[in-house]
N, C-alpha and C positions, 0 to 999 in steps of 0.2 A: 374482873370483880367490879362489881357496881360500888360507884363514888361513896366517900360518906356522909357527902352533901344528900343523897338520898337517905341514908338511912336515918337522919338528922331529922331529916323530914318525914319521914316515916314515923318516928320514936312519937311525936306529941300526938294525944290521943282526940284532939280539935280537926288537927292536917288528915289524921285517916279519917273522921266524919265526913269531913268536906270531899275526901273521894271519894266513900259513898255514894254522898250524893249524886257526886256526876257521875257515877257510874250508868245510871238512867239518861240523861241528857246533858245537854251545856245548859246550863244555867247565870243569873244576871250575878255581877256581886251582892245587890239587893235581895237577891232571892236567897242566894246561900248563907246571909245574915240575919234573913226571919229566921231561919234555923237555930239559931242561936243564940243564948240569953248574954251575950256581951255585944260591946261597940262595932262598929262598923270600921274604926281604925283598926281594931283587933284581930277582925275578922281578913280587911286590907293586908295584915301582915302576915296571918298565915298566908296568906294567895301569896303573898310576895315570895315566901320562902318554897312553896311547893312550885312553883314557875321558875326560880331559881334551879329547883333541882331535876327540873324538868319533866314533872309529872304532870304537872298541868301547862294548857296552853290559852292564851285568850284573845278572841273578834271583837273590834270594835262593830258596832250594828247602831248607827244612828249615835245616840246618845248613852248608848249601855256599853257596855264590854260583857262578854259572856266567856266565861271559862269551861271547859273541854277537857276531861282526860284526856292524859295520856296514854296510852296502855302497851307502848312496845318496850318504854324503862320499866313496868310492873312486871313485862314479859322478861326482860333480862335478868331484874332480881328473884322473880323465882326458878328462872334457870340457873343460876350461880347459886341459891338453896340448894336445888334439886341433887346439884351435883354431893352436897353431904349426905344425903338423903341413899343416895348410890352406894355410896362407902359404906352406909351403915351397913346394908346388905350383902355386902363384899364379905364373906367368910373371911377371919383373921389369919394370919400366918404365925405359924409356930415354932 
């Protein structure tokens, strides 16, 4: 079963933007906070908490840091879904 530090991270509707985003590329902290009509602190602490739960990952590259999905934890929670998704399917017993 995937943590519930994931799905913690997953619940706020700012943390799923931000993976959006990277879902295209790795991007700067600066770039995923033009995105964004709040602070740059704000933005620092969603990264903190989706890095925490290990969906994102980040390179230092000179003077930047760029963040990177993850996508083998996004692979695991929809496998541990899927498995309900099964059941539903499963004719009931009588």
């Amino acid at each position: 079963m995937p943590p519930a530090e994931t799905f913690k991270a997953l619940s706020d509707p700012t943390r799923r933007e931000i993976l959006n985003l990277l879902k295209e590329e790795p991007l700067s902290a600066g770039e995923i906070s033009n995105s964004f009509h709040t602070t740059t602190a704000t933005i620092s602490h969603h990264l903190s908490i989706l890095k925490s739960a290990d969906l994102i990952s980040s390179k230092k590259a000179g003077k930047y840091v760029f963040y990177e999905l993850n996508g083998s934890v996004l692979e695991e929670v929809v496998s541990w879904l899927n498995q309900f998704l099964s059941r539903e399917n499963t004719p009931k017993k009588e």
